[in-house]
C-alpha positions as CSV (number, residue, x, y, z in Angstrom):
1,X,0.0,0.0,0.0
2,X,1.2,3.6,-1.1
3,X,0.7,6.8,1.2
4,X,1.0,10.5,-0.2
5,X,1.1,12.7,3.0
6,X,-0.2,16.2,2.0
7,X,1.7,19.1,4.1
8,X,4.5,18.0,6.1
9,X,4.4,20.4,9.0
10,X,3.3,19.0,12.6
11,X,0.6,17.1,12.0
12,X,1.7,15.4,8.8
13,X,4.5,14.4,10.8
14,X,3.0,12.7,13.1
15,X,1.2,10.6,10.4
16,X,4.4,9.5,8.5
17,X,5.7,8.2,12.2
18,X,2.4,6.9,13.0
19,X,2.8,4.9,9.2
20,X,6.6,3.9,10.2
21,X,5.6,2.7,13.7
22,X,3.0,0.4,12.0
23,X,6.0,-0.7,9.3
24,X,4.6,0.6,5.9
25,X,7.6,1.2,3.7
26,X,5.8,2.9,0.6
27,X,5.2,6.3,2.8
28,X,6.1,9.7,0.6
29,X,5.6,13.4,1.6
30,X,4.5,16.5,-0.5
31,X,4.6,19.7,0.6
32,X,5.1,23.4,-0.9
33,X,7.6,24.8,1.6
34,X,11.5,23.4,0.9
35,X,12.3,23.4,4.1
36,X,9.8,20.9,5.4
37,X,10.3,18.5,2.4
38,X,14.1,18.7,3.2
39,X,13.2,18.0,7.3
40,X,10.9,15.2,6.6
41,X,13.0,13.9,3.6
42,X,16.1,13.6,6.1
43,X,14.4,12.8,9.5
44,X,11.8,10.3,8.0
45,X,13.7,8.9,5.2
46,X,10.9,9.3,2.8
47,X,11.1,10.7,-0.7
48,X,9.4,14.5,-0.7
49,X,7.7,16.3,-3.8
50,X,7.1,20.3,-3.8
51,X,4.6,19.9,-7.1
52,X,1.5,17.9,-6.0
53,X,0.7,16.7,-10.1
54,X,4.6,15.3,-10.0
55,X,4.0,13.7,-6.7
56,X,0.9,11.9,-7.4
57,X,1.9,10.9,-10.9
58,X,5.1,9.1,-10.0
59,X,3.4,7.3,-6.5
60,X,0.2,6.7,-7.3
61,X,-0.7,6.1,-4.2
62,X,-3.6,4.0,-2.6
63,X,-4.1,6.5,0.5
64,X,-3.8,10.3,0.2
65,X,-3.2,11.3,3.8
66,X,-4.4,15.4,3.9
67,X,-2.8,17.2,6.9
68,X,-3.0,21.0,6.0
């Protein structure tokens, strides 16, 4: 199973480490802001997208997770 987190400040997050805790692998992040795809990208280990059309494209996921 695929999740697209939308908006990685706080509360999206707390959704990719709820995701990790529970072991799914296929977890990705998109946000606008740089900085917070750079944090999550590096903290989380997840691959990040700043263009939402580029993000869902390539992962096509099966969950979109909105945290905004």
């Amino acid at each position: 199973m695929k999740f697209l987190v939308v908006g990685l400040g706080s509360m999206g997050k707390r959704r990719i480490r709820c995701l990790k805790k529970l072991n799914f692998k296929n977890v990705y992040g998109f946000d606008l802001n740089k900085k917070r795809n750079l944090e999550a990208k590096t903290k989380y280990k997840i691959k990040t997208f700043s263009n939402f059309k580029e993000a869902y494209n390539k992962v096509k996921p099966d969950v979109l997770i909105i945290s905004t």
